[in-house]
N, C-alpha and C positions, 0 to 999 in steps of 0.2 A: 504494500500500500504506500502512495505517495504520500511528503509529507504534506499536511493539509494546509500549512504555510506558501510552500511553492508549486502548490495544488491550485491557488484560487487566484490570479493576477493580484485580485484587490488586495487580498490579505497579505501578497508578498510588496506589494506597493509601502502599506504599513509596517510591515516587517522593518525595511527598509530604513523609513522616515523615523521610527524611531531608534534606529541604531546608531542613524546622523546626527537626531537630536543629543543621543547619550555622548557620542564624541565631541559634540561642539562643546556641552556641559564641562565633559571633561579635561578638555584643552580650556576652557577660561577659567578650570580651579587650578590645575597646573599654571599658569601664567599668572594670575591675582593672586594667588594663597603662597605657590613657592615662588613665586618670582621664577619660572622657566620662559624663555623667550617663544613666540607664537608656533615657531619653526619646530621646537624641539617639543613641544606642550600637544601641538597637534599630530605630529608623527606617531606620537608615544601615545594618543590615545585612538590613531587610528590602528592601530598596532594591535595594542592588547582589544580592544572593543571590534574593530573588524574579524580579528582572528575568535573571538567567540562568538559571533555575529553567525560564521561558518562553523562552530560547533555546535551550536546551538541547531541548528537545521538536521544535524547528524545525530543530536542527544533523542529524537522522535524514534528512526528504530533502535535505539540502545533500549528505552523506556517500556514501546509497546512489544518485544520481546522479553524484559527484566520482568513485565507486568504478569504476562502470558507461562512464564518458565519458572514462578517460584509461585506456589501455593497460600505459602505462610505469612503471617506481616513480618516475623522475627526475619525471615530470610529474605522477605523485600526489602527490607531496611541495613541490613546487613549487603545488599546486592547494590543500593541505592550507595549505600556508605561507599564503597570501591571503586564504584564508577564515577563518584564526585573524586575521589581523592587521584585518580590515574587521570581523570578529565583536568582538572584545575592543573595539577602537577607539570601536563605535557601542557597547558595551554601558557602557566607562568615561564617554563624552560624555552618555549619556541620565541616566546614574546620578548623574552630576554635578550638571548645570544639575538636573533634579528635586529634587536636594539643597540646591543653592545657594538654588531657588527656595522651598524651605521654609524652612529655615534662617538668621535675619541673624546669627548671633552670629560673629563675627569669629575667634575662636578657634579654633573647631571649622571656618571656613571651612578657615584657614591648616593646620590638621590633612588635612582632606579632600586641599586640593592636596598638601600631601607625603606623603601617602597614597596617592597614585595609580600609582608606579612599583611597588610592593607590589602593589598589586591588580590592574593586569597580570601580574604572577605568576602573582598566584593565577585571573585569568582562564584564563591558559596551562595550566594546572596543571585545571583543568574542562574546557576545551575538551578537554586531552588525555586525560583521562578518558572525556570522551563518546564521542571516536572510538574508545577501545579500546573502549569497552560497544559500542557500535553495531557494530565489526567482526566483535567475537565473535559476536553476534546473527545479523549477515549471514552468517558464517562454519557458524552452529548450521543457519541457516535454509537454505542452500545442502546442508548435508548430509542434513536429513529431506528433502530438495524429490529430494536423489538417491536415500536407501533407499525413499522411495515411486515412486521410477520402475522403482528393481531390484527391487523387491517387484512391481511391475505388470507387468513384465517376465517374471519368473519364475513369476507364476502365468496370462502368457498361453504361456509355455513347456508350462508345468503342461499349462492342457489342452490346448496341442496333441499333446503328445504322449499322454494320456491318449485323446484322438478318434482318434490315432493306432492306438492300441494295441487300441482298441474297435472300429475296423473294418477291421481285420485277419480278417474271419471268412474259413476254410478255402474256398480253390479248389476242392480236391477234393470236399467237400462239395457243392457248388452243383452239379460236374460229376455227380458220381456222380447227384444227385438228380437231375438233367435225363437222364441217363442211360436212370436208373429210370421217370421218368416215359412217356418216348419206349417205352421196352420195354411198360408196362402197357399203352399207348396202343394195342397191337394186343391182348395177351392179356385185361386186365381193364381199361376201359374207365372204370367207376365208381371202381377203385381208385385210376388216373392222374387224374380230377379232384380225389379225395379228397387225393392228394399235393398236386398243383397249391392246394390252398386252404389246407393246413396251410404250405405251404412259402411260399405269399405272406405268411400271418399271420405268420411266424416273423421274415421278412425286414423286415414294413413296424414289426413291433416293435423290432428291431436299427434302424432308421433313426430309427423316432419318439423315439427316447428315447436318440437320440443328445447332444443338448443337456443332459439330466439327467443328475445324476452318480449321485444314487439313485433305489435302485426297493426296493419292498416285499419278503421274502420267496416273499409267494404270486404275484406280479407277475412275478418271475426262474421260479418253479418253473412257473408255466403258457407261459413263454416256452422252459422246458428241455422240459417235456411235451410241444411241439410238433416241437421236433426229433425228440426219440425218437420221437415217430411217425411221422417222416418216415424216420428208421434202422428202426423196424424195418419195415417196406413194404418194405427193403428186405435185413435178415438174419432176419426171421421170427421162428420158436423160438430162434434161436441169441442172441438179444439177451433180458433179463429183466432187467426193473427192480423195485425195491423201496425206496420210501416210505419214511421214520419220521420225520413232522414234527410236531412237536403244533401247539395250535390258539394256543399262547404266541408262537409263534416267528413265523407269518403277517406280522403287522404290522410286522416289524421292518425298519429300512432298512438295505440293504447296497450297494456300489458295483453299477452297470445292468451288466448284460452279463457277469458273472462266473461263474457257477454251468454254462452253456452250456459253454462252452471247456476245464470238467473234465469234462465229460461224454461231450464230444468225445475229449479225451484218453483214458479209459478203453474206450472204443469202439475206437479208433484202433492201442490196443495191447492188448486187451483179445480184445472181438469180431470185429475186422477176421482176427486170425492165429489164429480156433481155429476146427474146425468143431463142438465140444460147444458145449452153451447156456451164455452167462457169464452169472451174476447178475451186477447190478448195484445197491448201497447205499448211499441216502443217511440220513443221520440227522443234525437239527440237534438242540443242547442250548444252552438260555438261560441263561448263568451271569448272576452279578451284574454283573460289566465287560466281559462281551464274549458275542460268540455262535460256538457252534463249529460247525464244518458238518464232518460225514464223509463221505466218498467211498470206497467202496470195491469191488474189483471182480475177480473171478478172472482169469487167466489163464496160457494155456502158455507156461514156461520157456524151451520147448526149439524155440518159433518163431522165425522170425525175424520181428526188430522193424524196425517201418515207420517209415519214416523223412518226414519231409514241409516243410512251410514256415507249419503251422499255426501256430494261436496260445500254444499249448501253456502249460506251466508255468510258464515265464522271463517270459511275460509276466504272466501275472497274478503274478507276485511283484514287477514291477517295478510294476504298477498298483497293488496296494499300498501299496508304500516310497512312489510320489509320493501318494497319496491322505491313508496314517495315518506318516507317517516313520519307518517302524519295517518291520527288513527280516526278524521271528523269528514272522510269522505263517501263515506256508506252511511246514508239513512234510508230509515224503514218506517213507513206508516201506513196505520191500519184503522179505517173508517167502521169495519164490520161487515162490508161490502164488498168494499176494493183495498186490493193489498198493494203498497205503491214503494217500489225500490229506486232511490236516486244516489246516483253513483259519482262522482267527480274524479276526472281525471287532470290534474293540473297539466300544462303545457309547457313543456322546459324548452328555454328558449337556446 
């Protein structure tokens, strides 16, 4: 791994800036405090301060290896200890003899040697800098390296439970339909291949488009069209749909497999317990931020209600909340008469 200094331009741009400002600092206490002339004041602090400017960049893998290869605090600290004392040691020895080797003037020699116990300090005092910067880093980079695992995590949670909840289509469904078929199979002949072709289109669309999370409105509405005509093969006159989509709302993308399983539902408790014909109403309207779909459908009060293991309501409310995180776009009202599903799809823009 690169280091994350001379990883990012900006951050080496600062790097930088402040290692010039550290030398400028330290060439004007050299010249004000000892009285060293500008020439020798600034050589001598670009010297030592450049030369760990360059260690420092190098101290990132000594750190995130020493971090990675001792278990214990006792032996990171003891691993810490060694690599300050060989670090500083080679950094004061190179900064020296370079010095010594430019410089003859005697004075400023006798300066530099009793100068050196100071500047192990101040070696100390950088070296302990760098490992806090470098730990906090390690520590930053450790924590995105985990929210993008629990984030990868959660959105393979997402869709499994999402493919879950998508192919949960009704048993009884499938039964009754094979049912039906088996019965036309002696009485109408064309009618039972007729099923058999809409019921396989229905199924190989619930499977194809299992993978996609959307599908267009007119995409879902020809995929609901095929079931109703699979229901009514099989309640006749007592089942009645009705339409109201404009030609705005077609293109619009909504989650796959949605619009079915209310459909189902209004059947289920709808047509299934009356023997008068139920309408059945759908109507979409295109607002500015979302799209709203209606469902609505008569039925008798005074049935009893059928009970099952479909997919029903709770699921698509829960397909929802995981899809848009918002659990106030399914309502459900109930007059006694008409049972009215509206559903809101917000529009991401």
């Amino acid at each position: 791994m690169f280091n994350p200094i001379i990883k990012h331009k900006k951050y080496l741009v600062i790097y930088i800036s402040v290692w010039i400002l550290i030398i400028l600092i330290h060439t004007g206490i050299l010249h004000f405090f000892y009285h060293i002339n500008y020439e020798q004041a600034f050589v001598d602090a670009f010297i030592f301060n450049g030369l760990f400017a360059v260690t420092g960049i190098n101290l990132w893998y000594v750190i995130r290896f020493s971090r990675s290869g001792y278990s214990s605090k006792y032996n990171l600290f003891i691993s810490h200890l060694l690599i300050a004392t060989i670090t500083i040691g080679l950094w004061l020895s190179i900064s020296f003899f370079i010095l010594q080797a430019i410089f003859d003037n005697n004075i400023y020699l006798d300066f530099l040697r009793i100068s050196l116990p100071w500047r192990a300090i101040t070696g100390i005092m950088f070296y302990s800098v760098f490992v806090l910067l470098y730990y906090v880093i390690l520590y930053y980079e450790d924590l995105q390296e985990k929210i993008r695992i629990e984030e990868k995590l959660n959105t393979l949670i997402k869709e499994a439970e999402l493919n879950a909840l998508k192919s949960q289509i009704n048993p009884h469904f499938l039964f009754n339909s094979l049912n039906s078929v088996s019965s036309l199979t002696i009485t109408n002949p064309s009618k039972a291949q007729e099923m058999i072709i809409k019921l396989s289109d229905f199924l190989r669309y619930s499977l194809g488009n299992d993978k996609n999370e959307n599908a267009s409105i007119e995409q879902e509405l020809d995929n609901m069209q095929r079931y109703l005509d699979i229901e009514k093969i099989r309640f006749g006159k007592r089942l009645k749909y009705i339409s109201n989509v404009p030609e705005s709302c077609l293109k619009i993308k909504i989650p796959n497999m949605i619009l079915q399983p209310l459909i189902e539902n209004t059947i289920k408790h709808g047509v299934y317990t009356s023997t008068e014909e139920v309408v059945v109403k759908l109507e979409c309207i295109s607002k500015e931020n979302y799209l709203l779909i209606k469902i609505i459908n008569d039925y008798d009060n005074n049935a009893v209600i059928q009970k099952g293991e479909g997919i029903g309501l709770k699921n698509i409310k829960h397909r929802l909340q995981l899809i848009y995180h918002r659990d106030d776009l399914l309502k459900i009202n109930n007059n006694k008469k008409q049972f009215e599903v509206l559903i809101k799809f917000p529009k991401i823009k």
